[in-house]
PANUZA-511280 format. One record per residue (C-alpha): chain; y, z, x. Coordinates in steps of 0.2 Angstrom, whole numbers, plus 5000, padded with zeros to 4 digits. Layout:
BEGIN
<'A' <Y Z X>>
...
% end
This chain:
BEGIN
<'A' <5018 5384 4828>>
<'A' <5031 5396 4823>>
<'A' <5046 5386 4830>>
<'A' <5061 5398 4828>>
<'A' <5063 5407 4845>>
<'A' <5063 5389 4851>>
<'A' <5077 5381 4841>>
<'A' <5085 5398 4846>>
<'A' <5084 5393 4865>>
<'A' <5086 5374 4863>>
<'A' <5100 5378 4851>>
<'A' <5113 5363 4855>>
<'A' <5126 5352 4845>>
<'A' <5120 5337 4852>>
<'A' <5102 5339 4847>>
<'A' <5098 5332 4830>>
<'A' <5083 5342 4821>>
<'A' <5070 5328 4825>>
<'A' <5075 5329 4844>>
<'A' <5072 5347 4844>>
<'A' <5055 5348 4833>>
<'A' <5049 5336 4850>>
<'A' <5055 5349 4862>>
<'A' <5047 5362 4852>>
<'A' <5029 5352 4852>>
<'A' <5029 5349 4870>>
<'A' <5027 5368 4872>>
<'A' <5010 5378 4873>>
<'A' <5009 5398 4868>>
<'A' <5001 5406 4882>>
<'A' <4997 5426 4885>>
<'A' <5000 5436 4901>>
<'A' <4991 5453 4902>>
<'A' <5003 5465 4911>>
<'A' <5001 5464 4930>>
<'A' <4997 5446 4931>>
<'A' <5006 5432 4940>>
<'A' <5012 5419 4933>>
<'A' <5018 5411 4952>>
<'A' <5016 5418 4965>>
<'A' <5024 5416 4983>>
<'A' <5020 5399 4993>>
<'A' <5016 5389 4975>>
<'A' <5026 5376 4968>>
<'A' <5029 5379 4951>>
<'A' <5023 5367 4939>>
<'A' <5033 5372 4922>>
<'A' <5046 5385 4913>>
<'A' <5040 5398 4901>>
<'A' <5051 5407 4887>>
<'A' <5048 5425 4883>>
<'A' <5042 5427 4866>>
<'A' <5038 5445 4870>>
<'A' <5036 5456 4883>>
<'A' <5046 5460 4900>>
<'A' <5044 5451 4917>>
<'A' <5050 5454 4934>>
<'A' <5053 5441 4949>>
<'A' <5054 5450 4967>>
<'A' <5053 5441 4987>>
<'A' <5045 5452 5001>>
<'A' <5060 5458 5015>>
<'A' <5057 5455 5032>>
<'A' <5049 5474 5031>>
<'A' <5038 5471 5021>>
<'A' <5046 5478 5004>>
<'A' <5044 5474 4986>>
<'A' <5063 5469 4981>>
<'A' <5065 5464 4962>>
<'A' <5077 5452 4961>>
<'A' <5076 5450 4943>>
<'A' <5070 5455 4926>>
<'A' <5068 5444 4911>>
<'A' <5067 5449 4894>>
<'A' <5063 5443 4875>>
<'A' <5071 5426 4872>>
<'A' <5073 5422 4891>>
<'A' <5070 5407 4900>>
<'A' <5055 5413 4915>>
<'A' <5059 5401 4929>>
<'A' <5060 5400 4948>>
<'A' <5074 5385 4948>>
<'A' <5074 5382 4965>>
<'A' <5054 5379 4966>>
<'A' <5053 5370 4951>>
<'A' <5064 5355 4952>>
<'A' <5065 5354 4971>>
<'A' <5047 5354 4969>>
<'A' <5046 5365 4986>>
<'A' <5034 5381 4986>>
<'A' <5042 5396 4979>>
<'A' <5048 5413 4989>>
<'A' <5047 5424 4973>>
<'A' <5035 5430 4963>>
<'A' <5033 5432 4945>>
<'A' <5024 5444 4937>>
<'A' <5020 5452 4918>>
<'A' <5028 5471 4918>>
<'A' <5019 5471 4902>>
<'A' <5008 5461 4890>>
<'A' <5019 5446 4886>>
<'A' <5018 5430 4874>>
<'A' <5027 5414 4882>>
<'A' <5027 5396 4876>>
<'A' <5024 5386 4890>>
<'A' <5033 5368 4894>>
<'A' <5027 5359 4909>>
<'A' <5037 5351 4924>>
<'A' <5033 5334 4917>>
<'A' <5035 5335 4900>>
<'A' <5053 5342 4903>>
<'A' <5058 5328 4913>>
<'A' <5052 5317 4902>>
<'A' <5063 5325 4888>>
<'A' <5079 5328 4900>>
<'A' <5080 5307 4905>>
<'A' <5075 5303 4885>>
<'A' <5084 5316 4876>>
<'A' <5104 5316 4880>>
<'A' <5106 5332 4871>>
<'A' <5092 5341 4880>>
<'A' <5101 5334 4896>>
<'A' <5118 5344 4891>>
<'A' <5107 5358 4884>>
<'A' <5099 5360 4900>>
<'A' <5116 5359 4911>>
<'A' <5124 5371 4901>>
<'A' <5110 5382 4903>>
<'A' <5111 5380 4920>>
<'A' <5128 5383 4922>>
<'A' <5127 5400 4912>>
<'A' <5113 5403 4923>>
<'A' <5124 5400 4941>>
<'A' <5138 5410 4932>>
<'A' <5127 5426 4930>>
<'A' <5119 5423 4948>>
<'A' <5137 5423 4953>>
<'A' <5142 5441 4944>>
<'A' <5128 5449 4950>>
<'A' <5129 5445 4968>>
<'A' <5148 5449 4966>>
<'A' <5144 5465 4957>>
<'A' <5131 5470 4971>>
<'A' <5147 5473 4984>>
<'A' <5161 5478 4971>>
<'A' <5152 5490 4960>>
<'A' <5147 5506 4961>>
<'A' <5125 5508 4958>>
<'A' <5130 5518 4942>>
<'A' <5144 5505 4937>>
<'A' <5127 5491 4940>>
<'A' <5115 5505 4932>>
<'A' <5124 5506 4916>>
<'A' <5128 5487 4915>>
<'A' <5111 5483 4915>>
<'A' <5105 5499 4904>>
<'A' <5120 5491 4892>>
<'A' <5112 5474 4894>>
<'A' <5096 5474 4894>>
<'A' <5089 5492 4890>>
<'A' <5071 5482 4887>>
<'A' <5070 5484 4905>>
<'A' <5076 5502 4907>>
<'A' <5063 5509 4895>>
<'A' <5048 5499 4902>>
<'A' <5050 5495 4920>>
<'A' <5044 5506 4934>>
<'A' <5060 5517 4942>>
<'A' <5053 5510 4959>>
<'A' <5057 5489 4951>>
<'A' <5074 5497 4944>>
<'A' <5079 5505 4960>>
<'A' <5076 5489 4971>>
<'A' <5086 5477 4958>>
<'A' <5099 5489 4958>>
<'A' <5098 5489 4979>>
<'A' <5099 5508 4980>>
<'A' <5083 5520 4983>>
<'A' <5071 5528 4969>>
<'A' <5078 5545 4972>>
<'A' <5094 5539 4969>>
<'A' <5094 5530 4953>>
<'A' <5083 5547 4946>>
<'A' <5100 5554 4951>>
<'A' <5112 5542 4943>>
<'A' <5099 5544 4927>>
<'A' <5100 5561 4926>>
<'A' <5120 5562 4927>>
<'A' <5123 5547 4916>>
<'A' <5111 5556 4901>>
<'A' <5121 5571 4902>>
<'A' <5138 5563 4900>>
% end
């Protein structure tokens, strides 16, 4: 197993190089072709993956009905629904390959095991999931206080992955804004 996207992720001061090569086992390669789910609403989700390649989308269904992305993950990202996962209650998102991807796959179990045995992994994992509430938090706070161009370009600056490979209609519905208005903020902000 090719290890280095891994000690990439897991990358922490705490963690000694034989503590990491023990995280890095516990993970399986797995293959998504695009369109498939890797959870789907109303299942608990049983492990985490790590995008090796490819692009990935989570959305929920509004009370109407509507597909709304709630978010994108690209290369080198952790592919988890937190909320499902380790309250171990059944998931109101799905999650679901834009595009062929390759993941390496760590089960529920195994991280547990590795976050009570491992005080490293422990910090590395509350570090993650503190930069992870910190995002949550700017987005939700950019949703009211920026404009849809000012989000458009943010993403398109962050990760442009998802710009050149998602479907406008995805885009549109992450950015909360219609599909005939992000055509418009693509066509003025190309021009400028």
């Amino acid at each position: 197993m090719d290890d280095g996207l891994l000690l990439q992720v897991y990358e922490h001061p705490l963690l000694s190089q034989e503590e990491l090569k023990a995280i890095c086992s516990l993970h399986k390669k797995v293959h998504f072709q695009r369109g498939n789910f890797m959870l789907k609403e109303g299942q608990v989700a049983g492990e985490y993956l790590i995008l090796e390649e490819g692009l990935v989308r989570s959305f929920v269904h509004d009370y109407n009905g509507n597909d709304i992305t709630t978010n994108f993950f690209s290369e080198n990202e952790i592919v988890i629904e937190v909320s499902s996962l380790f309250q171990r209650i059944p998931s109101k998102e799905n999650i679901q390959a834009l595009t062929d991807c390759i993941c390496w796959k760590i089960d529920f179990g195994d991280f547990q095991n590795l976050y009570h045995s491992i005080t490293g992994f422990s910090e590395w994992g509350r570090a993650w999931m503190s930069q992870s509430l910190f995002e949550s938090k700017q987005r939700a706070v950019s949703m009211i206080t920026d404009s849809a161009t000012e989000r458009y370009l943010k993403l398109l600056e962050e990760k442009p992955s998802v710009v050149q490979n998602a479907p406008l209609k995805h885009i549109a519905s992450y950015l909360g804004i219609t599909d005939s208005s992000l055509s418009r903020i693509r066509k003025e902000t190309t021009r400028s």
